[in-house]
N, C-alpha and C positions, 0 to 999 in steps of 0.2 A: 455395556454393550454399545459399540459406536451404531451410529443411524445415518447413514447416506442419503442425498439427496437424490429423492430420483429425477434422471435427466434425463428431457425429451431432444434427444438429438435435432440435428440440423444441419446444412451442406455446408461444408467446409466452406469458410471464405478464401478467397485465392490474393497472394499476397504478392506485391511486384516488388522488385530491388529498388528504395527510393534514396539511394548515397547521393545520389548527383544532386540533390536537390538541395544539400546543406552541405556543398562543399567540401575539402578533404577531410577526409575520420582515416583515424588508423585502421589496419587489417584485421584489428580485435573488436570493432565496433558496426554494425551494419543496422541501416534503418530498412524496412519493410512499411508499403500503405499498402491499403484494401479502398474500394469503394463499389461495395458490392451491395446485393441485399443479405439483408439477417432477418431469416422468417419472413421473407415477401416485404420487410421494410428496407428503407437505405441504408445504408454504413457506412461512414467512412470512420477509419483508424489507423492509427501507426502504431509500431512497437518495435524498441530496440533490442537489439542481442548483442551484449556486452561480453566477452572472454572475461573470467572471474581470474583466473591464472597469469593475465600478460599484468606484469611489474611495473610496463610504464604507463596504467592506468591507475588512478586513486580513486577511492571511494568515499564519499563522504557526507555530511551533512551541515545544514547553518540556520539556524534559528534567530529569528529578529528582536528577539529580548523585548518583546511586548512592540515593536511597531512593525506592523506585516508589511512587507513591500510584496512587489509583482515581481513573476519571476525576470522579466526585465533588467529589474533594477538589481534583483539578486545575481545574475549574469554581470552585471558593471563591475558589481562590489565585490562579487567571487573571483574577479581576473580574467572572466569569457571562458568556465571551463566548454568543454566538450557537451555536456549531457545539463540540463536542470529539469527536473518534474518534481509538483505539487507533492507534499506529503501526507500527513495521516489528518484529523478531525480537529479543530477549534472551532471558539466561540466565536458568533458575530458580533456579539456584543461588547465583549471585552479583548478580544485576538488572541486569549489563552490558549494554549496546548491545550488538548485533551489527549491526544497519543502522544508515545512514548518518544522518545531521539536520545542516539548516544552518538556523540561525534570525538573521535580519537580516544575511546575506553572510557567517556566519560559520559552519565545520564544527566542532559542538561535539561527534559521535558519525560512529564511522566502519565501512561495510564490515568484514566478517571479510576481507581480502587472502589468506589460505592456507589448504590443509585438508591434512592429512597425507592421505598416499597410503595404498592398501591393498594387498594382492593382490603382483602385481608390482611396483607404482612403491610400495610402502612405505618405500624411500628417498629420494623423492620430495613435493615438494609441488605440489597441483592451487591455481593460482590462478587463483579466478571474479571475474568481473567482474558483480556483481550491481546489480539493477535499482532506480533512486528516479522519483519523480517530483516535479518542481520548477517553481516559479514563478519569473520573473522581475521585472528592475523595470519592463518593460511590461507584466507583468500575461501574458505569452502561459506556458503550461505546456508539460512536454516531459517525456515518458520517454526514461529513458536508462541503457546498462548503462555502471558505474562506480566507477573505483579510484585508492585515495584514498592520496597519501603525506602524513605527518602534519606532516610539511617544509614541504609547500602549502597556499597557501592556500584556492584550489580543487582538485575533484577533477578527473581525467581522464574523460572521458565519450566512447562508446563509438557511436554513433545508430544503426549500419548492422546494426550484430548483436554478441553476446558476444563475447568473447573468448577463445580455451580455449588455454590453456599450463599448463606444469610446469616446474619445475626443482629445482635443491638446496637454493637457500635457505631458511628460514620466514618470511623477512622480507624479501617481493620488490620493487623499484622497477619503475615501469613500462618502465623497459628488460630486462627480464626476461620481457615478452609478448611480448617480439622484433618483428618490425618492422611494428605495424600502426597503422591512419590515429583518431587521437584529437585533440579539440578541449578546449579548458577548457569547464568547465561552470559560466556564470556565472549562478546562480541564488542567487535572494534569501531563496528560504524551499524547504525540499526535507526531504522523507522516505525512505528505502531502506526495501525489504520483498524480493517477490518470488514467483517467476518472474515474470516479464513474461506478460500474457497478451494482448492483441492490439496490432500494431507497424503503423503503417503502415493501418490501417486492415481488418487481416486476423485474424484470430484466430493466434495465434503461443504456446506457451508452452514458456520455456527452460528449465522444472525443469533438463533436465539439463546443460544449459550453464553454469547458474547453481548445481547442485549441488546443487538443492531440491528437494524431494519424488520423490525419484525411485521410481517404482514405483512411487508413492500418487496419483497421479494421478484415479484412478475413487474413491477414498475421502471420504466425504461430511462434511463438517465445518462449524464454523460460521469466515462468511469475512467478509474486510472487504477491501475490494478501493478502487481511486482509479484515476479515469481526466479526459481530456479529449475535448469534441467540437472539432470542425473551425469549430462558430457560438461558440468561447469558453465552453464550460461546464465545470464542473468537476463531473464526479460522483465522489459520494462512497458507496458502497454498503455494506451491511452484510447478513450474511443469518443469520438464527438457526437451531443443530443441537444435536443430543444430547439431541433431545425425542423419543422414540419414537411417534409417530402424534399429533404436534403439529408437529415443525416438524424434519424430517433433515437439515438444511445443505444443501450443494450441491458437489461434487466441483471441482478446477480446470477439467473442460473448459466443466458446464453454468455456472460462473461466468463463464468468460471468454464463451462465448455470451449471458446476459445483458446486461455490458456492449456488446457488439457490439449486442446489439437497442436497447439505451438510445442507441446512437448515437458511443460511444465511437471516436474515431479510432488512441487509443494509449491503455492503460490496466495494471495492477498489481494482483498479491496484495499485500497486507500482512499482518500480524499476526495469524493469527487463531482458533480454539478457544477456550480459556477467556477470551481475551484481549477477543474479537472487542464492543466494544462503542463505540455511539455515543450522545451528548446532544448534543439541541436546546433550547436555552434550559434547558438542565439538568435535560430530562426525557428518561430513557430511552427510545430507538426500541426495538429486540429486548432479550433476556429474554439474559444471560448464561447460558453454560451452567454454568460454577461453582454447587453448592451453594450456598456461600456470598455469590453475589452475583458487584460486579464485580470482577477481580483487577487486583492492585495491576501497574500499567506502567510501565516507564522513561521512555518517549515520545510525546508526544501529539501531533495537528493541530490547527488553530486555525482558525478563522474570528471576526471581530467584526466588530462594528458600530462608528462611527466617526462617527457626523456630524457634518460641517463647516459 
């Protein structure tokens, strides 16, 4: 039986046309900012609407093979597409992936597959089946929770809901979720982050299925989030925090209600806090919360331009 999130609505934030501000975009691509309040606090945030359907946009992704740059540098090195924003979870320690990426049919970064147990199951390992969202070669998008063996080519993909198992291993094969209904996931370009936050067109989020945030849920932070509508769009969100009485992020519930009011029929957290950053033609949408600027990330999204 699935279990929905209950959400406590809130006033639509009102969103202005912001294309002029990062120069020409194709007719398939439009940037929108807010800088409103959310629940009596400030906002500011952008999110794109990408046409999944126009042929002279690519989609895609690029990973730094263990040395993260900014998305700066990832703009140099990519050729200045259109679109770059932050991906799914790594280490600070080491710049590992921890989400998934497939860039042109290929899984170059994978799912964590186990977490050691605590408490009672410390013998034990919890395998989550965590959340990406992918394109295909038609161009249609799909969130999906999914686990990856590194044997395949693609991942196992999950559509109906998580997965929640344990057992002894550290290092599970999908016959170790025991006997539930998985399809290949044949996606051409795809990102992992997480929780899922609305499925089906409901607001839904699996922190704890997925393992993520749990208890943090009301905790406000700056977030980057990726979703699709049902008319083929792809948004892309981002929302700036850890400004004190300029801009306090936005917690998992009032994000995933945003997307919902943007239209979103399935949509995802990604990457977000110091992380959280997005360029348009190589100009920054929101303000990093980093002192320093942007920080350096293993994995990026892509959008270009392409004309034929």
């Amino acid at each position: 039986m699935l279990l929905f999130y209950p959400v406590f609505t809130f006033s639509q934030l009102s969103w202005e046309k912001a294309d002029s501000r990062f120069g020409p975009l194709p007719s398939s691509l439009h940037v929108f900012r807010t800088n409103n309040t959310l629940d009596s606090a400030p906002c500011i945030a952008y999110y794109a609407s990408v046409v999944l359907k126009d042929k002279n946009l690519l989609f895609s992704t690029q990973v730094s093979n263990g040395n993260p740059y900014t998305p700066d540098q990832y703009f140099q090195s990519e050729k200045q597409p259109l679109l770059i924003v932050n991906a799914g979870f790594f280490s600070l320690e080491t710049g590992e992936n921890l989400s998934a990426v497939i860039r042109n049919g290929k899984q170059v970064a994978y799912n964590v597959n186990s977490l050691k147990g605590t408490g009672a199951d410390s013998m034990l390992y919890y395998y989550p089946t965590r959340s990406a969202i992918g394109i295909n070669r038609k161009r249609h998008a799909d969130v999906a929770w999914i686990f990856a063996d590194s044997l395949r080519r693609r991942p196992y993909a999950f559509e109906k809901a998580p997965v929640i198992a344990k057992g002894a291993s550290p290092n599970p094969t999908v016959f170790d979720l025991k006997e539930i209904e998985w399809q290949w996931w044949e996606m051409r370009t795809a990102i992992g982050g997480g929780p899922v936050l609305i499925h089906d067109g409901q607001i839904w989020i699996t922190n704890k299925e997925e393992q993520m945030f749990v208890g943090e849920e009301n905790e406000k932070q700056p977030r980057t989030a990726m979703g699709y509508t049902r008319d083929g769009r792809l948004i892309v969100l981002v929302i700036q925090g850890r400004s004190p009485g300029i801009a306090e992020g936005a917690t998992l519930i009032q994000e995933a209600q945003i997307l919902k009011d943007l239209g979103c029929y399935e949509a995802l957290n990604l990457g977000g806090g110091g992380n959280s950053c997005m360029l348009i033609n190589g100009r920054q949408t929101i303000e990093p919360s980093d002192k320093s600027g942007q920080r350096p990330v293993p994995a990026v999204f892509i959008v270009r331009w392409q004309e034929k």
